[in-house]
Rosetta silent file (secondary structure, phi, psi, omega in degrees, C-alpha in Angstrom):
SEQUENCE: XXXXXXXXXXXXXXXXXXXXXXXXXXXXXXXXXXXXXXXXXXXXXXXXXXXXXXXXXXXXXXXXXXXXXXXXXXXXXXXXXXXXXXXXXXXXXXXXXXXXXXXXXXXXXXXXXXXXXXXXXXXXXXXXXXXXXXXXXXXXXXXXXXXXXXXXXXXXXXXXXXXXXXXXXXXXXXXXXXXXXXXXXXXXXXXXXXXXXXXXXXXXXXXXXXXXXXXXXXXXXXXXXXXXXXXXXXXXXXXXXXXXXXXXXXXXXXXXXXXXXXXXXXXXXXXXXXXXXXXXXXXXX
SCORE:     score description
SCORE:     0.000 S_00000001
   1 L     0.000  -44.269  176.231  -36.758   12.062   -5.431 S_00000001
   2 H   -42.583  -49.630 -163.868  -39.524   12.169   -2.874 S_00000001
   3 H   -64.954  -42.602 -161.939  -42.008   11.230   -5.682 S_00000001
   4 H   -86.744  -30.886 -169.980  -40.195    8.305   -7.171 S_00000001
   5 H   -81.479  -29.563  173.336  -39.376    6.582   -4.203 S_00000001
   6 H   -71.808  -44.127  156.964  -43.254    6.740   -3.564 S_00000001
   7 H   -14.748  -62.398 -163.728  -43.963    5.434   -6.941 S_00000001
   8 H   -63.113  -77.378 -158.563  -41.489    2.378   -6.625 S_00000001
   9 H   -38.544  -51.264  165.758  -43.546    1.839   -3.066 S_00000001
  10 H   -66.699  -16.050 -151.771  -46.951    1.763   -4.870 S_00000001
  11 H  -114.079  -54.923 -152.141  -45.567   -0.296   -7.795 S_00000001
  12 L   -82.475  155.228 -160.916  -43.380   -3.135   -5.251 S_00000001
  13 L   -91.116  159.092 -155.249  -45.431   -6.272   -4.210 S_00000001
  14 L   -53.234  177.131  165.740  -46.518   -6.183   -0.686 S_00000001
  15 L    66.720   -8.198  170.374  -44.167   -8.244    1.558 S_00000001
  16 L   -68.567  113.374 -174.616  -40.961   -7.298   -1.127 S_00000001
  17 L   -68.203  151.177 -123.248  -37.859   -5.706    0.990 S_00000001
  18 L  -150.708  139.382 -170.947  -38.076   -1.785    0.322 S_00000001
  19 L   -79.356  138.827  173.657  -35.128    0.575   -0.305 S_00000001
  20 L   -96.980  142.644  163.862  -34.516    3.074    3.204 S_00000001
  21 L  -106.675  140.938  158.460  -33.922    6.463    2.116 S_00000001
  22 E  -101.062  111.925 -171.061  -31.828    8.264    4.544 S_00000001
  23 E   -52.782  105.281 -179.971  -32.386   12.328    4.354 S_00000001
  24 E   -58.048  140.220  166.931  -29.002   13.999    3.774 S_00000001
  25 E  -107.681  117.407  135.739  -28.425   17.643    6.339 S_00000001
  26 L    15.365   91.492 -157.233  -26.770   20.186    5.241 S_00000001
  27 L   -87.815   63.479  177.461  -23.253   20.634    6.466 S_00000001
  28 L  -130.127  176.140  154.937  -24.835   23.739    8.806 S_00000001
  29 L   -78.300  132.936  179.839  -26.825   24.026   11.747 S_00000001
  30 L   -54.853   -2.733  169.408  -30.555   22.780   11.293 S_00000001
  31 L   -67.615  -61.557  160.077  -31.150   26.401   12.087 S_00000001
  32 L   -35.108 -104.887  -93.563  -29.199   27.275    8.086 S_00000001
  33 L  -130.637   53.754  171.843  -31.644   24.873    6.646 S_00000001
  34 H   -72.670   -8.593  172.216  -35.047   25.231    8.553 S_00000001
  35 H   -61.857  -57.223 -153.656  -37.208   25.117    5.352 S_00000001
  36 H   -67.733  -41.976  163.579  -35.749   21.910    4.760 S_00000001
  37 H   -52.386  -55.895  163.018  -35.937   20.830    8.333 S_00000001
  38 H   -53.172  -54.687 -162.428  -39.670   21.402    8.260 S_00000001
  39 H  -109.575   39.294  154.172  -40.386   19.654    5.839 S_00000001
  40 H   -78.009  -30.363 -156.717  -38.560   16.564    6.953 S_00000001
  41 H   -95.523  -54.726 -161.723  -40.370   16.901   10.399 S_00000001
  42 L   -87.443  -85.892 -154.824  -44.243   17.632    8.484 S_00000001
  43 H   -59.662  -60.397 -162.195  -44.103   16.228    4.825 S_00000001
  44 H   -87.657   22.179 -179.942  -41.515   13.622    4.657 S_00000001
  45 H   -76.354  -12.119 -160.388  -41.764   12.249    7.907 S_00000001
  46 L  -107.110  -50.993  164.931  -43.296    8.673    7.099 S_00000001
  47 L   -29.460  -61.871 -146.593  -40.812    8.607    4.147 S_00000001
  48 L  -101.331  117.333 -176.252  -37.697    8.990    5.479 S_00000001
  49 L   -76.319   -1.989  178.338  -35.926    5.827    7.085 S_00000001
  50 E   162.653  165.515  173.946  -32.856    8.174    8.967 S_00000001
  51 E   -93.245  140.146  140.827  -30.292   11.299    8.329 S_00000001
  52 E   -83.485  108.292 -114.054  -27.446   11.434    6.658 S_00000001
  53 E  -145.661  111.116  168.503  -24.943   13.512    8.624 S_00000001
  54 L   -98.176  -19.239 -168.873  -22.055   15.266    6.863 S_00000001
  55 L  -149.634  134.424  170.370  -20.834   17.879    9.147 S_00000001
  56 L   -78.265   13.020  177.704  -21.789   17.433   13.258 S_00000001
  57 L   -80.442   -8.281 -152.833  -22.829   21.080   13.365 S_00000001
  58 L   -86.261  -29.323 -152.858  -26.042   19.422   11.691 S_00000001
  59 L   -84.596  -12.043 -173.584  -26.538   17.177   14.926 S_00000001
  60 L   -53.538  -69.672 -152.111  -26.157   20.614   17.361 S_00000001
  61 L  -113.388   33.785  165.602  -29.470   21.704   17.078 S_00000001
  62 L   -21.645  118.486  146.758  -31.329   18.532   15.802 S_00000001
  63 L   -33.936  146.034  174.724  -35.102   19.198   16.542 S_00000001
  64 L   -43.914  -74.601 -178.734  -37.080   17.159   19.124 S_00000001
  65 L   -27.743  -41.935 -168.065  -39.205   15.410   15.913 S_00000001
  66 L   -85.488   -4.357 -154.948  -35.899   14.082   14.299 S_00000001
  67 L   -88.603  -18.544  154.236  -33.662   12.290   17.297 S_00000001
  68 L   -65.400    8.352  154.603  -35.801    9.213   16.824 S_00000001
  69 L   -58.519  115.222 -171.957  -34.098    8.959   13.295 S_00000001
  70 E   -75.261  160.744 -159.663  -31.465    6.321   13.117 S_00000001
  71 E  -144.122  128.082 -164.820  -28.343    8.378   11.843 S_00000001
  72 E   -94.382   93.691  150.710  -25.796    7.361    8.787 S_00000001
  73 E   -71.547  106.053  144.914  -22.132    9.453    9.837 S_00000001
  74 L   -72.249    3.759 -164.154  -20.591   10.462    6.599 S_00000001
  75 L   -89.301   16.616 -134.143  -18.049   12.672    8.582 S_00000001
  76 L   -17.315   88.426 -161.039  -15.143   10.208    8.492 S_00000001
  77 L   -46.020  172.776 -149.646  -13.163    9.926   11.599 S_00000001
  78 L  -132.059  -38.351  176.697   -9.656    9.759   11.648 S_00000001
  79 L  -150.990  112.733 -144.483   -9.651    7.950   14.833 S_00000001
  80 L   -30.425  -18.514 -177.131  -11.599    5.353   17.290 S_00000001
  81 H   -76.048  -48.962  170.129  -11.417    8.186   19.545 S_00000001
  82 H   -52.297  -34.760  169.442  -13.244   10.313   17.239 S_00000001
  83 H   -31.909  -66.527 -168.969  -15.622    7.005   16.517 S_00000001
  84 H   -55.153  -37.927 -176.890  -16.651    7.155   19.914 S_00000001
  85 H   -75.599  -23.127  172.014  -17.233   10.574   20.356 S_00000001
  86 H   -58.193  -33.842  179.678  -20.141   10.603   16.864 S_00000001
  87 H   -38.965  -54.980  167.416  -21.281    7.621   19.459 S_00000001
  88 L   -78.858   32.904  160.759  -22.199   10.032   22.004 S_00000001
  89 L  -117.083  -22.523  154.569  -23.868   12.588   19.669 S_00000001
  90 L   122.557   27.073  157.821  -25.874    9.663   18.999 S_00000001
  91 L   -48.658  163.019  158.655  -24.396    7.791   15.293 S_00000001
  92 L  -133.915  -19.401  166.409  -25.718    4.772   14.928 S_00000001
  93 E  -125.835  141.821  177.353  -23.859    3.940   11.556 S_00000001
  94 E  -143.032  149.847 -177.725  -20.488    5.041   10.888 S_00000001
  95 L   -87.179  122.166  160.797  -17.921    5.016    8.085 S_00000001
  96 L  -131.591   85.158 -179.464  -14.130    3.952    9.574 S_00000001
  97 L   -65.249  -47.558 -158.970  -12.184    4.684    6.449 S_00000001
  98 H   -51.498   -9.795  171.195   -8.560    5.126    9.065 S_00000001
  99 H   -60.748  -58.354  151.349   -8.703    1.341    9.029 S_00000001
 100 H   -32.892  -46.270 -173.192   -8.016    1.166    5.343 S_00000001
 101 H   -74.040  -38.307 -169.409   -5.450    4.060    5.332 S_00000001
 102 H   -42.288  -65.700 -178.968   -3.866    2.383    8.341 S_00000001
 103 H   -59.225   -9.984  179.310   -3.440   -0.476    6.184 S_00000001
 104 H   -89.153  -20.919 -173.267   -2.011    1.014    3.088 S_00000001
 105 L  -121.287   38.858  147.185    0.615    2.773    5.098 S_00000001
 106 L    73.291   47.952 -177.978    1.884   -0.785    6.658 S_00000001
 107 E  -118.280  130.937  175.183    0.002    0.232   10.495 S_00000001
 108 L   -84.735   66.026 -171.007   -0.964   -2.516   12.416 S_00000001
 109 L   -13.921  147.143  173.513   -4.036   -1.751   14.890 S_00000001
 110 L  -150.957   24.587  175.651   -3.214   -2.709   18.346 S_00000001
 111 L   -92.473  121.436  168.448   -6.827   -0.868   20.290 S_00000001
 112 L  -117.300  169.920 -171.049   -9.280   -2.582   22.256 S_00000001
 113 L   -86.744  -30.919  165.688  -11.865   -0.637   23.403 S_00000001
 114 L   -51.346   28.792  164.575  -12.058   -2.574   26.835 S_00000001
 115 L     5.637  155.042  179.797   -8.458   -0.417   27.517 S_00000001
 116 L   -99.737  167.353 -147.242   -6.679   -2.047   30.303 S_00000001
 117 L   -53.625  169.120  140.273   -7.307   -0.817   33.958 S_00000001
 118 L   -72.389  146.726  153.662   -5.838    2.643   35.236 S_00000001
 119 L   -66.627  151.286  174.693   -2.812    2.408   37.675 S_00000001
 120 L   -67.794  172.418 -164.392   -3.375    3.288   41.095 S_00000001
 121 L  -100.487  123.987 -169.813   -2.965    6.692   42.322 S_00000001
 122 L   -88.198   85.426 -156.622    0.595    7.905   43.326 S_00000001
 123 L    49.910   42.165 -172.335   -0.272   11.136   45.667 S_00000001
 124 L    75.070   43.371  171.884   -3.288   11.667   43.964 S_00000001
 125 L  -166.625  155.418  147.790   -2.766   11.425   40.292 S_00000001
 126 L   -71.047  134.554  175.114   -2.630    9.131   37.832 S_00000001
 127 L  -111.569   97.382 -166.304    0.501    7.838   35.782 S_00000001
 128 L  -111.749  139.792  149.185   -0.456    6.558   32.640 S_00000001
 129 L  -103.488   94.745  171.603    1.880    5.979   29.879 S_00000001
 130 L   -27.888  150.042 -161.713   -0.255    6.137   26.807 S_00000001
 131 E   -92.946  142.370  157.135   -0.836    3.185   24.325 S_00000001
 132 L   -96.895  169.763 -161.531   -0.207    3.463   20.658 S_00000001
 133 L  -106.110   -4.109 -176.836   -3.296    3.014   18.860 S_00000001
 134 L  -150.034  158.066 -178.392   -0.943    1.090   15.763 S_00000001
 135 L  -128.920  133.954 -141.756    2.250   -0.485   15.668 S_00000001
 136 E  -108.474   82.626 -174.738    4.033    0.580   12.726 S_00000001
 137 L   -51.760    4.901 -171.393    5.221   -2.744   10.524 S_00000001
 138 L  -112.630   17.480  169.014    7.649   -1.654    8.277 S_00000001
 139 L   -46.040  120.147 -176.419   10.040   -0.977   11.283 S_00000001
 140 H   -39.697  -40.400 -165.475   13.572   -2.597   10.930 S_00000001
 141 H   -58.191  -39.503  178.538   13.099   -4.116   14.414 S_00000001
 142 H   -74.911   10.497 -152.717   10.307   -6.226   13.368 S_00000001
 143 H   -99.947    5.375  177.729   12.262   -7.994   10.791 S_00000001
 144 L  -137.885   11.910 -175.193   13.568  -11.008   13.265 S_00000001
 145 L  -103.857  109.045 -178.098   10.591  -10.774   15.729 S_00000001
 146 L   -91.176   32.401  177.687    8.234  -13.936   15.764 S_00000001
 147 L  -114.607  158.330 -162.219    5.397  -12.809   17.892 S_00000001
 148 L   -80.575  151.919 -177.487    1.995  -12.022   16.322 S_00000001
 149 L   -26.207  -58.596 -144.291    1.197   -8.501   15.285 S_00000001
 150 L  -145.020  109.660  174.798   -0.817   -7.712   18.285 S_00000001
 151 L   -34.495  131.380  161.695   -0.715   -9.924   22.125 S_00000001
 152 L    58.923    6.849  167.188   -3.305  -11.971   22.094 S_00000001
 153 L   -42.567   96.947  167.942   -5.021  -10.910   18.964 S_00000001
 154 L   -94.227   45.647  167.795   -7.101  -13.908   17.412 S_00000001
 155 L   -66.263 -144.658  171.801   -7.329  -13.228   13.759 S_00000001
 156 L  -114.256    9.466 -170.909   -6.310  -15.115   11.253 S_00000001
 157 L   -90.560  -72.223 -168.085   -3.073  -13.055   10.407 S_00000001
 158 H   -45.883  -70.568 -113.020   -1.971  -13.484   14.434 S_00000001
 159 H   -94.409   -9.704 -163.221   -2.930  -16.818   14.787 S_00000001
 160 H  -134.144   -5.872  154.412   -1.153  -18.013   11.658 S_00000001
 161 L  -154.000 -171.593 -148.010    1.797  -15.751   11.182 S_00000001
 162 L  -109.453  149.587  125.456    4.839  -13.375   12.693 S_00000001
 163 H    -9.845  -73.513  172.064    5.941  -10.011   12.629 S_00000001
 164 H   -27.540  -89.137 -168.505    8.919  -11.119   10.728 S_00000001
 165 H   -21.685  -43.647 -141.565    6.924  -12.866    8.432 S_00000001
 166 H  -117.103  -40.125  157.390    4.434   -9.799    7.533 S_00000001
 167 H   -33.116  -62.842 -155.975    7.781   -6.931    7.795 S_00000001
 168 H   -63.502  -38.641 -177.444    9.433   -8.712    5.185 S_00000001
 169 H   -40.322  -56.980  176.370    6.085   -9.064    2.612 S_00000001
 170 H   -26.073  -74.588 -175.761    6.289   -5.096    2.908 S_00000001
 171 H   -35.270  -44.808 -167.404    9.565   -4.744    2.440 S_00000001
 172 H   -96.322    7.166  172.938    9.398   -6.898   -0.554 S_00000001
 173 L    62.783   27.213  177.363    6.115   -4.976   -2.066 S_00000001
 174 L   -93.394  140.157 -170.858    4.211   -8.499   -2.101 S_00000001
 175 L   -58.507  -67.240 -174.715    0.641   -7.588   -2.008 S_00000001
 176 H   -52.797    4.692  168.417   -0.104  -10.286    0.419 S_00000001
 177 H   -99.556   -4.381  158.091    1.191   -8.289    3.083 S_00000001
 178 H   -50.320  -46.788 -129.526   -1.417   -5.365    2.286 S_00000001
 179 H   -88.787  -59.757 -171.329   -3.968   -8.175    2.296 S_00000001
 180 H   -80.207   24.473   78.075   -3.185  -10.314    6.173 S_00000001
 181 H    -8.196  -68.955  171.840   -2.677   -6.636    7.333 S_00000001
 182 H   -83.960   -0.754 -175.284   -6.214   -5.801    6.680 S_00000001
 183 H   -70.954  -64.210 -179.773   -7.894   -9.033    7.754 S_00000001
 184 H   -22.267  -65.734  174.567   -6.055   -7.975   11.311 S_00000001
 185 H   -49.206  -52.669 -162.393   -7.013   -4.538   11.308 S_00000001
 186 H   -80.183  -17.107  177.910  -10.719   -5.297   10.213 S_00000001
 187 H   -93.171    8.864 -162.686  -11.076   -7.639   13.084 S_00000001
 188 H   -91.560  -56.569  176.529   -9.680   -5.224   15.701 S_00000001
 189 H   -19.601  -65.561 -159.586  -12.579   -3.127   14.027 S_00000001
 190 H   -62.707  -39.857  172.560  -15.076   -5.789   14.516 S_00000001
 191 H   -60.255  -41.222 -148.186  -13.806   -6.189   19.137 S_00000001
 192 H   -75.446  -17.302  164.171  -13.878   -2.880   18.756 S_00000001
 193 H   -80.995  -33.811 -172.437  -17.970   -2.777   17.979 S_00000001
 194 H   -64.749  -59.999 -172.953  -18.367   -5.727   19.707 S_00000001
 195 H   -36.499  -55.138 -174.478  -16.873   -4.205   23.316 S_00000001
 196 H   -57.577  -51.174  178.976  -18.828   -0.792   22.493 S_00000001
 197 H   -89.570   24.881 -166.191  -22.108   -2.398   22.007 S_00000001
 198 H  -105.614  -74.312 -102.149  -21.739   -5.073   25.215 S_00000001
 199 H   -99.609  -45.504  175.072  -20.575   -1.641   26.998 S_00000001
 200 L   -44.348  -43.857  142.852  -23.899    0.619   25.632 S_00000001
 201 L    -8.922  -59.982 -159.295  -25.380   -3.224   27.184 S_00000001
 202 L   -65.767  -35.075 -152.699  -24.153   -2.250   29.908 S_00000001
 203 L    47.715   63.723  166.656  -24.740    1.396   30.946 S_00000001
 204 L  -125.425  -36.999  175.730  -20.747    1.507   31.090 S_00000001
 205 H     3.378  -57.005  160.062  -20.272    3.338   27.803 S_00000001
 206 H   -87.911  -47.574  153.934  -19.185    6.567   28.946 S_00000001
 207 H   -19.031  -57.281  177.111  -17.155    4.831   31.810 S_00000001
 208 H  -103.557    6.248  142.516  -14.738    3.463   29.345 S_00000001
 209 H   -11.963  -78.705  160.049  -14.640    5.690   27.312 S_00000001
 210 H   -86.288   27.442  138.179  -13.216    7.984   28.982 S_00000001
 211 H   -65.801  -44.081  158.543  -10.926    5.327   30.301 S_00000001
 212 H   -55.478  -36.937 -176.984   -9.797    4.900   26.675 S_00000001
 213 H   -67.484  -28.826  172.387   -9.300    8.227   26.157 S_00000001
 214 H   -89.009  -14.105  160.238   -6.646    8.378   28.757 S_00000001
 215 H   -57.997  -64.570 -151.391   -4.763    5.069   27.865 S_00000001
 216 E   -75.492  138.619  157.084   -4.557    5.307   24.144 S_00000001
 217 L   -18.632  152.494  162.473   -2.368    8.028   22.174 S_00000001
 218 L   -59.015  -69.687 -160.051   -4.853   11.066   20.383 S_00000001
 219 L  -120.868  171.541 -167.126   -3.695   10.267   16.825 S_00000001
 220 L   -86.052  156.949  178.027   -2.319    7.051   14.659 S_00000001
 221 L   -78.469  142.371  169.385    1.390    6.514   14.655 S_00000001
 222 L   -66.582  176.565 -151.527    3.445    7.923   11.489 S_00000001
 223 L  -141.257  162.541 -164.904    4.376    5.103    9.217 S_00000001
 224 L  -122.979   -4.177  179.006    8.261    4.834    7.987 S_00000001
 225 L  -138.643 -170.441 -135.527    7.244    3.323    4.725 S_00000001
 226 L  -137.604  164.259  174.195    4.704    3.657    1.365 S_00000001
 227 L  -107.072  158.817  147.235    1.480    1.673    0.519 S_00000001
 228 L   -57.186  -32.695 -167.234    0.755   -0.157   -2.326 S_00000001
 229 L  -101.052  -26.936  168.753   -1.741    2.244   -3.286 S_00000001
 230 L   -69.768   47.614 -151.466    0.752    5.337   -3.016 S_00000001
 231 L   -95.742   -5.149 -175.243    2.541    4.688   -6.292 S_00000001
 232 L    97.385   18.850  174.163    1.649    8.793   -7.303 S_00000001
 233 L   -95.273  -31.734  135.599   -0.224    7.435  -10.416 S_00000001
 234 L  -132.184   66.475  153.644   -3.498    8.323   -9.211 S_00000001
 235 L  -119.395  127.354  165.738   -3.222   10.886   -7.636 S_00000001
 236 L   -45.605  133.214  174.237   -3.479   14.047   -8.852 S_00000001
 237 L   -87.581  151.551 -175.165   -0.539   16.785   -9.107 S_00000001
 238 L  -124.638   27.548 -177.876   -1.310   19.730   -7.270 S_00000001
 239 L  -152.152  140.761  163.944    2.230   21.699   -8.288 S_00000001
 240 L   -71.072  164.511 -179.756    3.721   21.900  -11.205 S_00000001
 241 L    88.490  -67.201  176.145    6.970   19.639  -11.203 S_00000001
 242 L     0.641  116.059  156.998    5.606   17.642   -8.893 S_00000001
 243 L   -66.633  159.488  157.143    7.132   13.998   -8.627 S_00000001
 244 L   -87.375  154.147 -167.535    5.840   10.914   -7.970 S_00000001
 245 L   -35.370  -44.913 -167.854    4.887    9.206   -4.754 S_00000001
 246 L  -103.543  171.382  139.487    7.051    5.887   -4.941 S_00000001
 247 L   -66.879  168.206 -176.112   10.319    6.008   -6.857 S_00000001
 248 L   -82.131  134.044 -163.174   10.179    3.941   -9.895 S_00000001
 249 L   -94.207    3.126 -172.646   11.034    0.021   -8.893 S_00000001
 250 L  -162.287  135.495  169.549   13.644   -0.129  -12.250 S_00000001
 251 L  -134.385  174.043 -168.923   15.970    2.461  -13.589 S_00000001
 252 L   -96.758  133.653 -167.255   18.261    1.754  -16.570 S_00000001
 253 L   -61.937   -9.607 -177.479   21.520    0.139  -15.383 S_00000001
 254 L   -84.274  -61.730 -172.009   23.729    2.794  -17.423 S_00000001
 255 L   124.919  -24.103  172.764   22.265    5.538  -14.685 S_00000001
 256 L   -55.069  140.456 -171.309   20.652    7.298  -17.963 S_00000001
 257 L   -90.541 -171.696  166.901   17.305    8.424  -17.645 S_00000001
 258 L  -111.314  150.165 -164.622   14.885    7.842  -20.380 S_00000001
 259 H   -45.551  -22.520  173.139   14.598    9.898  -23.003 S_00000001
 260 H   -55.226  -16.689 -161.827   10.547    9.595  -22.487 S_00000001
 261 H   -98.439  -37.721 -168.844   10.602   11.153  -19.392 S_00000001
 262 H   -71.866  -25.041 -169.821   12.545   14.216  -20.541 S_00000001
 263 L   -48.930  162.596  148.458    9.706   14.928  -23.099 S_00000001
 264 L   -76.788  104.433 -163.197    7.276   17.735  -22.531 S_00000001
 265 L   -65.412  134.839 -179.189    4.358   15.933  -21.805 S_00000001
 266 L   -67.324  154.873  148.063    1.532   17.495  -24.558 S_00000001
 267 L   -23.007  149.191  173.485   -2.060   18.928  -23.906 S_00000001
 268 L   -84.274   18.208 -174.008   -4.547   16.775  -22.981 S_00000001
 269 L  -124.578    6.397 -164.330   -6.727   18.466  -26.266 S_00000001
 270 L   -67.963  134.418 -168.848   -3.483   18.497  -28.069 S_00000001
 271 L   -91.678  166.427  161.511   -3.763   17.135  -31.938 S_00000001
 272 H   -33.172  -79.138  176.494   -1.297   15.051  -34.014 S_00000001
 273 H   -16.834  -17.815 -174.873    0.285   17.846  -35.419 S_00000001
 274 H   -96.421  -32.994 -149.245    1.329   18.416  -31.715 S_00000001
 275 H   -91.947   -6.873  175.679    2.099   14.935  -30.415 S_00000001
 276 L   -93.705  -37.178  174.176    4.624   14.959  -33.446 S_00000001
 277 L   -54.879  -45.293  172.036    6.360   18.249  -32.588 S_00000001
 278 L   -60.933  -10.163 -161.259    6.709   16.899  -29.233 S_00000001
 279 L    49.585   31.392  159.859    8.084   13.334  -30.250 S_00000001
 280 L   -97.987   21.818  146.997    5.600   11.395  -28.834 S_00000001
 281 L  -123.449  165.375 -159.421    4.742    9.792  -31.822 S_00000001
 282 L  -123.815  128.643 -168.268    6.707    7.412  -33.834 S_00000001
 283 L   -66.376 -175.010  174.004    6.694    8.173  -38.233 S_00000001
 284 L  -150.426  151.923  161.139    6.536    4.587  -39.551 S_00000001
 285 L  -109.783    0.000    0.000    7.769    4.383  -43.132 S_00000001
């Protein structure tokens, strides 16, 4: 790989923007892979535009030579708190898939990272009642409520529709409520980069941090309803028997099922000769 990527480099015309390779680690400790470590730090050091980071044991015992490497996090957090904490091991790029799943399982973000204040202290402790980090849209409650997803939110889903409004699209399996779901969600994303890298700005970084940490809930709220993307049709079964995710959106008005379904579904290598014993093919005369 090393070789080709020098190639292309000798070959591309001077002033022509130039592919970064980022060096994948091991999901060990750089101690497991010191061959490899060496010769990122000696051979390949002028090559390689940053790490690729799969597992954070790789980041434990990072070598002196490497921490000026800007660093691609491949571990995929589950939650802004978890963002924050690859922050302080020193990511610089990160993967936030839970925004997507949030949206497929009808969760609204509702986290800024600028957390509102602590209360003052009642005999020496704090009394916080933790934040949810999502508000969960496919709640009955929301289904007459005409305030925007999230106070004071200015996407373009708050600024231009309701609760209500965005319950019932669920409810009713229209797509567009998938869709002004994630423009919301992706801009909560976007304050939520913005705050952190005014706060890094700042020196306040670990200061709210751990201010956040003590507002907001640990984990995302469970959802009471299905994505669009759940119908069990790709997904793999991992039992036999095994049903699918959604029910089926039409059944036959007699209550019978159909006879297709009762079939024994054939091998997938299975020949004619099979797909006819089975009745899954139809004779023609």
């Amino acid at each position: 790989m090393t070789e080709q990527v020098g190639s292309r480099k000798a070959d591309a015309s001077e002033g022509a923007a130039q592919a970064k390779l980022f060096a994948p680690l091991l999901p060990v400790t750089c101690a497991n892979q010191q061959f490899y470590i060496d010769c990122l730090t000696d051979e390949l050091v002028h090559d390689v535009s940053g790490l690729a980071i799969y597992d954070l044991r790789s980041v434990e015992d990072l070598p002196e030579a490497l921490h000026h490497q800007p660093r691609l996090d491949l571990t995929e957090p589950k939650t802004p708190h978890e963002v924050l904490q690859r922050m302080a091991l020193g990511m610089d790029i990160l993967t936030v898939p839970f925004a997507t799943v949030a949206t497929d399982a009808g969760i609204a973000l509702a986290f800024i990272f600028a957390a509102p204040t602590d209360p003052p202290e009642t005999n020496g402790h704090h009394h916080i009642e933790t934040l949810p980090l999502g508000i969960d849209m496919w709640l009955p409650t929301h289904a007459v409520d005409l305030s925007a997803l999230v106070d004071g939110c200015q996407c373009y889903t708050c600024s231009n529709h309701h609760r209500a409004y965005l319950q019932h699209l669920l409810v009713a399996k229209e797509m567009l409520g998938w869709v002004l779901l994630q423009i919301h969600n992706y801009h909560i994303i976007d304050v939520f980069f913005r705050d952190v890298r005014q706060s890094i700005t700042n020196g306040r970084f670990e200061e709210i941090t751990a201010r956040f940490s003590r507002v907001y809930e640990s984990s995302m709220p469970e959802t009471t309803g299905q994505g669009p993307r759940v119908r069990g049709y790709q997904f793999r079964s991992e039992g036999r028997g095994e049903g699918k995710k959604n029910k089926a959106p039409f059944t036959r008005l007699d209550g019978a099922k159909d006879p297709a379904v009762e079939r024994a579904s054939p091998d997938t290598h299975a020949g004619v000769g099979d797909l006819d014993a089975t009745s899954l093919t139809e004779k023609r005369e």
